[in-house]
C-alpha positions in Angstrom: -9.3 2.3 -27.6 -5.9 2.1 -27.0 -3.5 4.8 -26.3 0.3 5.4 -25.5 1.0 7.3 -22.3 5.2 7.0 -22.7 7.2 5.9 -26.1 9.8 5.0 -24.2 13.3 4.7 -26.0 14.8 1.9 -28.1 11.4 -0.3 -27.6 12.5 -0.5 -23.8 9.6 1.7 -21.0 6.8 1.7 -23.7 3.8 2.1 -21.8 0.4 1.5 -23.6 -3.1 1.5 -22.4 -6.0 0.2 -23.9 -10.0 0.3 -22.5 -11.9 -3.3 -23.3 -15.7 -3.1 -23.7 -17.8 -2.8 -20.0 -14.8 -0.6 -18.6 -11.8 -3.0 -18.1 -8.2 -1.4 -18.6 -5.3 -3.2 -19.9 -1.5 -1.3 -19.3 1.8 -2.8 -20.1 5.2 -1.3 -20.4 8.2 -3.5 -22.3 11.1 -4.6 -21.2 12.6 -6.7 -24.2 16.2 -7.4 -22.3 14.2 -9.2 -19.6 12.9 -13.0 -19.5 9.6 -13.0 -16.9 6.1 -11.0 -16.7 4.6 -9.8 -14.1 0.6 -9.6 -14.2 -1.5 -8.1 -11.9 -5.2 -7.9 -11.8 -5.9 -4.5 -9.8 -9.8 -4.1 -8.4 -10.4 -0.8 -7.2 -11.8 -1.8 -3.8 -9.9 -1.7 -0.1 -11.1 -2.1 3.7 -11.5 1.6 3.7 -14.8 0.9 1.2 -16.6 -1.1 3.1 -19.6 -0.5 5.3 -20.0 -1.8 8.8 -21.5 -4.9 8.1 -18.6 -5.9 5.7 -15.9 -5.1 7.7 -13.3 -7.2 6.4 -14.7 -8.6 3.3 -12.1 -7.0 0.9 -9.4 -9.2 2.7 -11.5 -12.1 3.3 -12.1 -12.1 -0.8 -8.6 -11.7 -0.9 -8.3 -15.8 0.3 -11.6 -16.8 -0.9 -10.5 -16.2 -4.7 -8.0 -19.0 -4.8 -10.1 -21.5 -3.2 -11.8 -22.3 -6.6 -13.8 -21.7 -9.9 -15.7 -23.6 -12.1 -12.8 -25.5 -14.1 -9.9 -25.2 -11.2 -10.4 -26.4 -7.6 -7.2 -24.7 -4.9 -4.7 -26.6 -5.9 -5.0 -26.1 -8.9 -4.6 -22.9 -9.3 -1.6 -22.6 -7.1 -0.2 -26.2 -9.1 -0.5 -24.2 -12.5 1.7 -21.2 -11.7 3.7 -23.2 -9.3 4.4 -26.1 -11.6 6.3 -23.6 -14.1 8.5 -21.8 -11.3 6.0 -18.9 -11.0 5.1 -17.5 -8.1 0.9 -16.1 -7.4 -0.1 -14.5 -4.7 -2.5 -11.2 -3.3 -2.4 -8.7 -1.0 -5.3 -6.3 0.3 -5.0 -2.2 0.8 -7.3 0.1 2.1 -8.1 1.7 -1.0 -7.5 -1.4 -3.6 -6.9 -5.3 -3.9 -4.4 -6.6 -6.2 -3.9 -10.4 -7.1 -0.8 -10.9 -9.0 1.9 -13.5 -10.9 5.2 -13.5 -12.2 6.2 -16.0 -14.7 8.4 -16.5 -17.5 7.2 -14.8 -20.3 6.5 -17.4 -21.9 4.4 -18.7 -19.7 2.1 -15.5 -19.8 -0.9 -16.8 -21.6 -1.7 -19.6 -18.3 -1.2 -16.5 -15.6 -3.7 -14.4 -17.9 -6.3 -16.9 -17.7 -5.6 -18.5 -14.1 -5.8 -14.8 -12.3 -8.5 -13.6 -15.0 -10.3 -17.2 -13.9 -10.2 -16.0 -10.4 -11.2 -12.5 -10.5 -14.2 -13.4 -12.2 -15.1 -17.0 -11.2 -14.5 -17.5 -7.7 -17.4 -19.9 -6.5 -17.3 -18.5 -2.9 -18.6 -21.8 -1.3 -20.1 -21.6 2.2 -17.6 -25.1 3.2 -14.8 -22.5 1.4 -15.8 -19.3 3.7 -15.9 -21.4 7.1 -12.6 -23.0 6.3 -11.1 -19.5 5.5 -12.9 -17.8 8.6 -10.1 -19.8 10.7 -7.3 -19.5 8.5 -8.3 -15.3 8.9 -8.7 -15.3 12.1 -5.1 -17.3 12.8 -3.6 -14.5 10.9 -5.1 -11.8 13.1 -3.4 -13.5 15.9 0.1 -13.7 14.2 -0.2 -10.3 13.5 -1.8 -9.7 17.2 1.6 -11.1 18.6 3.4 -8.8 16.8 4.0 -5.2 18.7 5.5 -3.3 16.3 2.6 -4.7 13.8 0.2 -3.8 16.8 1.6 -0.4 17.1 1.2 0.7 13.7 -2.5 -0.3 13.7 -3.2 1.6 17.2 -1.4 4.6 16.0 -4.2 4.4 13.0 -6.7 3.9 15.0 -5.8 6.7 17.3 -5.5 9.1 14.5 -8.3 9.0 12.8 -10.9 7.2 15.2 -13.8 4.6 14.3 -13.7 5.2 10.7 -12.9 3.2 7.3 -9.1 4.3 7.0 -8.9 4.3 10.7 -10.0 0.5 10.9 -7.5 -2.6 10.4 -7.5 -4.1 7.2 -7.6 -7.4 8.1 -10.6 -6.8 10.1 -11.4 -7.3 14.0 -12.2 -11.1 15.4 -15.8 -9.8 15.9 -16.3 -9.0 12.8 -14.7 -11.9 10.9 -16.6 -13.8 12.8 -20.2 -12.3 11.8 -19.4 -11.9 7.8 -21.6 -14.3 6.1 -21.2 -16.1 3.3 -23.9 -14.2 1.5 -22.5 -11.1 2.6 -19.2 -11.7 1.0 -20.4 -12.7 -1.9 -23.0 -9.7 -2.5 -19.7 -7.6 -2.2 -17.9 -9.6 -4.6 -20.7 -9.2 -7.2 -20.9 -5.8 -6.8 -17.2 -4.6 -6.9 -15.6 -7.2 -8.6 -16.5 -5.6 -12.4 -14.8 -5.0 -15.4 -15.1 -1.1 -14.9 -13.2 -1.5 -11.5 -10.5 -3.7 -13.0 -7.2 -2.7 -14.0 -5.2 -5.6 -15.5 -1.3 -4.4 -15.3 1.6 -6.2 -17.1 5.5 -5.3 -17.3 7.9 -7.7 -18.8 8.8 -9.3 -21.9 5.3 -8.7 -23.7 3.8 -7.2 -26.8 0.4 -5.0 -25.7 -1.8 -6.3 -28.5 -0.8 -10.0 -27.5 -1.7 -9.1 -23.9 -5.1 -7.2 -24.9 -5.8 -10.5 -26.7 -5.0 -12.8 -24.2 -7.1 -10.8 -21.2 -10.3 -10.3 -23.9 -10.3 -14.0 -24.2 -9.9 -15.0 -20.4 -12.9 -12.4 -19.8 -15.5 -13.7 -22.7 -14.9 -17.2 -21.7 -16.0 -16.3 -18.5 -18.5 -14.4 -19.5 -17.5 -11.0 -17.7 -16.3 -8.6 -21.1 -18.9 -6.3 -22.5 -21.6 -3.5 -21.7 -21.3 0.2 -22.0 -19.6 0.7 -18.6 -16.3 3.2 -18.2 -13.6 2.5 -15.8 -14.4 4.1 -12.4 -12.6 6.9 -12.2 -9.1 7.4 -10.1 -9.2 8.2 -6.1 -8.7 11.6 -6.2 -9.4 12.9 -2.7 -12.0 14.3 -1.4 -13.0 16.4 1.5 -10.2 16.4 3.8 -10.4 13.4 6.5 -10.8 14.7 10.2 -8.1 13.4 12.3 -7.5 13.5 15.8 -4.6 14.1 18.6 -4.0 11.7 22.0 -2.2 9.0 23.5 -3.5 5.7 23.5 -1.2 2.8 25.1 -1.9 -1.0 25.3 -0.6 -2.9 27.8 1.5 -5.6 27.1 4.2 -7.5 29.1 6.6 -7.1 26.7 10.1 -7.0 26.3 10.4 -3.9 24.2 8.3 -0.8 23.9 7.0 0.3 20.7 5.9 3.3 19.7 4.7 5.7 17.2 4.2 9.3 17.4 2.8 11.5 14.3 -0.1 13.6 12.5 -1.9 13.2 9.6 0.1 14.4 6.8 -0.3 14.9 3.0 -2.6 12.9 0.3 -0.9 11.1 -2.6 -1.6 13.7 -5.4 -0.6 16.8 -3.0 2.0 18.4 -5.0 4.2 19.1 -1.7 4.6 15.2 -1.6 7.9 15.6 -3.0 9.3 18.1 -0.4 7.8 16.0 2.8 9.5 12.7 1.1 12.9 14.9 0.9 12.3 16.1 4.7 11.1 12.5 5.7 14.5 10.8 4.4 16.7 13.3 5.7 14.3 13.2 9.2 14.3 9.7 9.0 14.7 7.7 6.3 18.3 5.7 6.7 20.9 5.1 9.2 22.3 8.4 8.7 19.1 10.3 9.5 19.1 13.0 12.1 16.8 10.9 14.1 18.6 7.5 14.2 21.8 9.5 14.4 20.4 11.2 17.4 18.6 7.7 19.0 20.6 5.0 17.8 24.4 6.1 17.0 25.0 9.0 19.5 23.0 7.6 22.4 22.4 3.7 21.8 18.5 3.8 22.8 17.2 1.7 20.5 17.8 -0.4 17.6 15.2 0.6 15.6 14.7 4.0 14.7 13.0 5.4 11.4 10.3 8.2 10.3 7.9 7.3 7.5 5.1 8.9 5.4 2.4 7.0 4.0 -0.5 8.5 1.6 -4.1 7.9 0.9 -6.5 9.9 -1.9 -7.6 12.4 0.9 -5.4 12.0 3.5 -1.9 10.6 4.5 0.4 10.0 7.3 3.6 11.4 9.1 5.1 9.1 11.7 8.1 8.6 13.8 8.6 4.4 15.0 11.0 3.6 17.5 11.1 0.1 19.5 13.6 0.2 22.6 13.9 -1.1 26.0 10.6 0.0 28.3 12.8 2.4 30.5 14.2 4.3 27.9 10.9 5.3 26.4 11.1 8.9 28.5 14.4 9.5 27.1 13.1 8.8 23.4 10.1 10.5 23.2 12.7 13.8 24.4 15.0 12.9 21.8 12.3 12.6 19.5 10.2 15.5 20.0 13.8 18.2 20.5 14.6 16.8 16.7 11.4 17.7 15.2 11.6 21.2 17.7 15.0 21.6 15.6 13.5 20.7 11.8 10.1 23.3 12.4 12.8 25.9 13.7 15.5 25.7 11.6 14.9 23.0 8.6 17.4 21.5 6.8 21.2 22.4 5.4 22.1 22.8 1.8 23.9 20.0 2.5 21.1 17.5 3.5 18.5 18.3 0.7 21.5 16.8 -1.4 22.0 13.8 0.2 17.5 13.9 0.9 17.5 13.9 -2.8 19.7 11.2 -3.6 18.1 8.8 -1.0 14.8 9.4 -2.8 16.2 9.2 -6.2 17.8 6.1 -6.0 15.2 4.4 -3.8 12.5 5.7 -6.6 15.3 3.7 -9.5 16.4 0.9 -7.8 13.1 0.0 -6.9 12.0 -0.1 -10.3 14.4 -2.7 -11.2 12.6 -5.7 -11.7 8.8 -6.5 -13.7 6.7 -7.3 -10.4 7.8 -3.0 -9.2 7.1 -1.4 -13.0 4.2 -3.8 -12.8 2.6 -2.3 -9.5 3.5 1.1 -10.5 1.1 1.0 -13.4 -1.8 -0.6 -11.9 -1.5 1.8 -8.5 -1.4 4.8 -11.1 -3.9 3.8 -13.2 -6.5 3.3 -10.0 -5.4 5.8 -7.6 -3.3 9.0 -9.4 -4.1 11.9 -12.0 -1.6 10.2 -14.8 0.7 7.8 -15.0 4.4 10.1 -14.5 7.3 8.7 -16.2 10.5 8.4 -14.0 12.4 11.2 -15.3 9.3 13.1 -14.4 9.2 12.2 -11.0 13.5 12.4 -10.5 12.8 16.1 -12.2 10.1 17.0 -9.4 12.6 15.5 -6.9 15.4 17.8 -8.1 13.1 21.0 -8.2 12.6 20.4 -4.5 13.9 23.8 -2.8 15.1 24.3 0.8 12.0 26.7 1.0 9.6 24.5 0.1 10.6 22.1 2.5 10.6 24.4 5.3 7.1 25.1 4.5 6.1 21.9 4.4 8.0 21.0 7.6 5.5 23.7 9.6 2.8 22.6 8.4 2.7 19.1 9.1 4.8 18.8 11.9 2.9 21.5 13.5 0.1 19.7 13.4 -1.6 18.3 16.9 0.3 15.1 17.4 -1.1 11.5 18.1 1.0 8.8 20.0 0.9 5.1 20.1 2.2 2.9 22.7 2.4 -0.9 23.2 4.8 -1.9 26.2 4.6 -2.7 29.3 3.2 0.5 30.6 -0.1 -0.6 32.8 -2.3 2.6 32.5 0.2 5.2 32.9 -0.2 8.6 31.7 2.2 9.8 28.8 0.2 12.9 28.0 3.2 14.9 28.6 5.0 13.5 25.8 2.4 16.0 23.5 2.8 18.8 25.4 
């Protein structure tokens, strides 16, 4: 069945979707006046899934995949997209895996079948998982090395405790080293399915040509048919328990980084576009109240930002700064008197305009090239209650009112806050920075 969720205009933003036998999804959206594709193969599976005993398997599949099938061994699979100036790659989320190509659109037919050849082929060898086990576990220590990396995944951690959305994606040493290779690949059979699939596609392409094209991949390999539907979108769920504190590691560093925040809103809460308006003018650019305030005025630190992220039932408010370890007093002051100053008084007529605009353009420019329209269709399709078109979203973005940021503002940044520190702090107390 194939449906269209936006005409589009002129033959340019038509977005189709069509549902293959056994549950797979197929979206595209056109754009004739461009020459490359992206694909992206979206499974509906992320760290936050798994159970104890797979903890890190979503991201270990993640490297496993291009290791090799049947009729292509590692290098060839990278050979074929890299041997027509394409570019493949993956990345792993907590609450979906993507593995993606962008090619000439010409060339689309060969990144159809090499990504639907790895999705549904992957041989998963025990040699394979052993030599991936190190590569893993080298990447845990790049990212190990990396504070402000570090910081971001304590602050998690800290927030919402032992828990799937509280644990690091990539997984812990400990655990990467106990997944076996029978483990892994009991995951892969049982989320790596049709129904779980979404295969996403913006470029230079016609939908029934791509509908044909992904069919074929998937009956060669045997993996198209059945009576299954599509799983259906993450749409929340009881709210997540989260939790207030201070938790610092101690590293000899020679810049503290922090994080300081709450849990905040889910992705399909309709005050989402109010907290993204009070989140740029907080802290979204260089001429934010809070790098303003940190940076310009008082040269603490170079790095200054706030940030929201969003899960199905949950989501994030956060505040990062990384500055020199005695100034950390002074910015966690700074910091706390400008949120004081937001709950109390909110914003200015003046700064929901220039909110607005940030978010606006961000939201269009970002949308400028195939591999962004690409990844907006296969996170809509797997994680929100319809695909919105862009002048939908800028229209919720205008609607925003001064009130409705206010609102927003008290409750989430009222909220018991949790703080992160890596630096070079031994065991001191910062306790006081919550109070």
């Amino acid at each position: 069945m194939t449906t269209t969720l936006h005409p589009g205009k002129d033959g340019a933003g038509v977005v189709r979707r069509t549902v293959l036998p056994g549950g797979l999804r197929v979206v595209t959206e056109s754009m004739p006046t461009v020459r490359s594709v992206a694909v992206g193969m979206w499974v509906g599976i992320g760290s936050r899934d798994e159970a104890p005993e797979h903890t890190g398997a979503s991201h270990f599949l993640e490297h496993l995949l291009f290791k090799g099938t049947p009729t292509r061994d590692a290098l060839e699979i990278s050979a074929a997209i890299e041997g027509i100036g394409g570019e493949i790659n993956a990345f792993t989320a907590k609450e979906y895996t993507c593995y993606y190509a962008r090619v000439l659109d010409e060339d689309l037919p060969l990144a159809v079948d090499v990504l639907a050849d790895v999705i549904t082929s992957s041989l998963i060898t025990a040699e394979d998982v052993e030599a991936e086990r190190g590569v893993i576990l080298e990447e845990i220590a790049m990212h190990d090395d990396d504070p402000s990396d570090v910081v971001h995944e304590q602050f998690s951690a800290a927030l919402y405790g032992d828990t799937p959305v509280g644990r690091p994606i990539l997984g812990t040493v400990d655990s990467i080293k106990a997944l076996s290779r029978d483990r892994i690949a009991e995951y892969y059979r049982r989320y790596y399915l049709p129904s779980h699939t979404v295969v996403a596609v913006a470029g230079n392409v016609d939908h029934e040509r791509v509908v044909e094209l992904v069919a074929t991949a998937y009956e060669r390999a045997g993996a198209l048919g059945g009576d299954e539907q599509p799983i259906e979108p993450r749409l929340g769920g009881a709210e997540v328990p989260y939790l207030s504190g201070v938790t610092v590691l101690d590293r000899a560093t020679e810049q503290a980084n922090l994080v300081l925040g709450t849990a905040a809103l889910s992705r399909n809460d309709d005050r989402r576009f109010a907290l993204g308006v009070l989140n740029a003018v907080f802290g979204g650019g260089m001429s934010s109240r809070l790098f303003q305030e940190i940076r310009e005025k008082r040269g603490l630190a170079y790095s200054a930002y706030s940030y929201t992220s969003a899960y199905s039932d949950t989501g994030q408010f956060g505040i990062y700064v990384g500055c020199l370890p005695p100034k950390i007093d002074e910015v966690l002051k700074v910091a706390r008197a400008e949120l004081a100053q937001l709950i109390a008084h909110g914003i200015t007529e003046e700064e929901i305009v220039l909110g607005k605009g940030q978010m606006r353009g961000g939201l269009v420019l970002g949308l400028e090239d195939t591999g962004s329209r690409m990844s907006r269709l296969g996170k809509s399709e797997l994680v929100h209650e319809k695909l919105m078109s862009v002048d939908e979203v800028l229209g919720r973005i205008e609607a925003v009112t001064l009130e409705e940021i206010q609102t927003v503002g008290r409750d989430i940044l009222t909220r018991p806050m949790t703080l992160a520190v890596v630096g070079p702090y031994g065991d001191r107390d910062f306790s006081s920075a919550l109070e």
